[in-house]
C-alpha positions as semicolon CSV with decimal commas, in nm:
position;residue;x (nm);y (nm);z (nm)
1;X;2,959;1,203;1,330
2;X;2,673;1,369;1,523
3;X;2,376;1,243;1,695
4;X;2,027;1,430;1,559
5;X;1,717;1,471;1,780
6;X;1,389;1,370;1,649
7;X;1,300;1,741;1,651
8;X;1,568;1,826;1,418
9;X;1,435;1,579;1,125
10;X;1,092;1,715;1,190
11;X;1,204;2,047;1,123
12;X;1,401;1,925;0,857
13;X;1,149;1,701;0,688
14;X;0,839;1,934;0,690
15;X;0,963;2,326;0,720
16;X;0,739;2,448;0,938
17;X;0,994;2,678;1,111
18;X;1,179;2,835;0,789
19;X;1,516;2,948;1,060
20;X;1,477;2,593;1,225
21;X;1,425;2,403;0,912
22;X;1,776;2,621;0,783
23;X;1,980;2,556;1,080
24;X;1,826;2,172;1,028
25;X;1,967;2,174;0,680
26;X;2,298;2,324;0,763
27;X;2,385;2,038;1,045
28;X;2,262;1,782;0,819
29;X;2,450;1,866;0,546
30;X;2,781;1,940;0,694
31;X;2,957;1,676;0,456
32;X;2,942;1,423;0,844
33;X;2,759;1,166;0,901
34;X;2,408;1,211;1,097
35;X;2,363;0,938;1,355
36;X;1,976;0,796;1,418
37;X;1,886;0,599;1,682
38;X;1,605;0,345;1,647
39;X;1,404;0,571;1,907
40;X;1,425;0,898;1,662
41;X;1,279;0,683;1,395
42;X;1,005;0,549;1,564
43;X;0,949;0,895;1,725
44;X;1,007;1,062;1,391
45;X;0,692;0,788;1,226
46;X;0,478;0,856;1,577
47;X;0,497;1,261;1,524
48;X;0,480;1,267;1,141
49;X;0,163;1,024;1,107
50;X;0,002;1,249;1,436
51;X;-0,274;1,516;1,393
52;X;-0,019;1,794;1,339
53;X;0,171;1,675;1,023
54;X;-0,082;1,388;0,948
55;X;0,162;1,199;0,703
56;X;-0,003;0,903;0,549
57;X;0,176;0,568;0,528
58;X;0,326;0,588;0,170
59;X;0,460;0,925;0,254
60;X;0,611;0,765;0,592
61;X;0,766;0,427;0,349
62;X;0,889;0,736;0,119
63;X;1,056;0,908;0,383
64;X;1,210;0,663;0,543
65;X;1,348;0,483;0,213
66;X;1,484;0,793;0,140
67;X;1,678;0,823;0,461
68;X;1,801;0,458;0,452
69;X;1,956;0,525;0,091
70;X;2,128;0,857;0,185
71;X;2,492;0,914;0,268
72;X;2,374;1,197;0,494
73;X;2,294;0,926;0,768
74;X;2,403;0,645;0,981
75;X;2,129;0,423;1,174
76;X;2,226;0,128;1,446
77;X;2,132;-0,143;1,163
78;X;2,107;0,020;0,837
79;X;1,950;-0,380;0,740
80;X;1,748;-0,435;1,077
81;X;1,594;-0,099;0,973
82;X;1,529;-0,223;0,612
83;X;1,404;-0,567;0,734
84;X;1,136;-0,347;0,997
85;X;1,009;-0,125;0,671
86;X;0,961;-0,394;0,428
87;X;0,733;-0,547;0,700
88;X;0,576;-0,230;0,798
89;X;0,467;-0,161;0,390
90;X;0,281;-0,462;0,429
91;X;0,142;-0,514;0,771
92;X;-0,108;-0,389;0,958
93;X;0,128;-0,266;1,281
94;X;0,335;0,020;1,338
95;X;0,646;0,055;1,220
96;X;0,809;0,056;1,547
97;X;0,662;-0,239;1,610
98;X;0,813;-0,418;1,317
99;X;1,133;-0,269;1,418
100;X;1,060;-0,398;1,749
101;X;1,041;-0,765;1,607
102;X;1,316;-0,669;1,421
103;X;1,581;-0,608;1,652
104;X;1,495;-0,887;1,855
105;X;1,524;-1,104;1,552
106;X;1,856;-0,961;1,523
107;X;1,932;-1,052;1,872
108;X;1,891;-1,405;1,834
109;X;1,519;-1,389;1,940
110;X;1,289;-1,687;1,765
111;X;0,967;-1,483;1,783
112;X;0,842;-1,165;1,969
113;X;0,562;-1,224;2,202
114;X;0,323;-0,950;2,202
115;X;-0,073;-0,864;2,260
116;X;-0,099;-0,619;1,993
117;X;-0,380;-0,726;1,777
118;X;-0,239;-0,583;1,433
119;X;0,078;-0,877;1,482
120;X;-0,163;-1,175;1,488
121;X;-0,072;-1,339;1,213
122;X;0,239;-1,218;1,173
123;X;0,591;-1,353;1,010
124;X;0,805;-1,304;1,402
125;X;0,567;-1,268;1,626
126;X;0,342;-1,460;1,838
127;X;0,025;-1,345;1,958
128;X;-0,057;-1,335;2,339
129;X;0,084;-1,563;2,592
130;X;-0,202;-1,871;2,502
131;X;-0,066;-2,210;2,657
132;X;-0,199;-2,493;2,498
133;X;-0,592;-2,472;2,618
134;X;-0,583;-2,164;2,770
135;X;-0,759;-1,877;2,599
136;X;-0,784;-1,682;2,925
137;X;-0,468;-1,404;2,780
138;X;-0,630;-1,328;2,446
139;X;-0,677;-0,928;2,425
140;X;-1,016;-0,898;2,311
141;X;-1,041;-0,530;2,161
């Protein structure tokens, strides 16, 4: 098994270097597995959706369902992965937020605490650090 860079499914995913995107499709289809970290993923959905590649969010869900069903790769938590996208499809959030609540849902965690505006609401997460009567935390933009 190998470890791949986020550069390397980048290359691999949008061929904008032809002899990159080759030597991208020769590691990854060596017949061994290619290892993902949750970082490359969330780096992978951070440069795809930016102003260079400007992926839209079905094209992200497509690419990453397609990863999770190949044999090509291995992830940390093929399921806590899974769990992250099915949120992500229908939330507001990143994905690497979702795969932020995610993992610590794996981890035994009741609820992820966070300020981010788009996770109000949310199934796992809690918005702000409010005590009972004290609105004083809220993030107001």
């Amino acid at each position: 098994m190998i470890g791949l860079d986020t550069n390397i499914l980048v290359r691999y995913l949008t061929k904008d270097d032809e002899q990159q995107w080759q030597q991208a499709t020769t590691v990854i289809q060596r017949n061994q597995p290619c290892f993902i970290t949750n970082i490359v993923l969330c780096e992978l959905v951070w440069v795809l959706r930016g102003a260079s590649y400007g992926f839209r969010k079905d094209k992200i869900i497509n690419v990453l369902e397609a990863m999770l069903h190949s044999a090509a790769f291995e992830f940390e938590d093929r399921l806590t992965i899974d769990q992250a996208l099915q949120q992500y499809k229908q939330g507001k959030a990143d994905f690497s937020d979702y795969l932020i609540g995610a993992v610590s849902k794996q981890a035994g965690c009741t609820e992820t605490v966070t300020f981010d505006g788009k996770l109000e609401g949310e199934r796992g997460f809690q918005y702000g650090c409010v005590l009972p009567g004290d609105q004083s935390n809220r993030e107001t933009t």
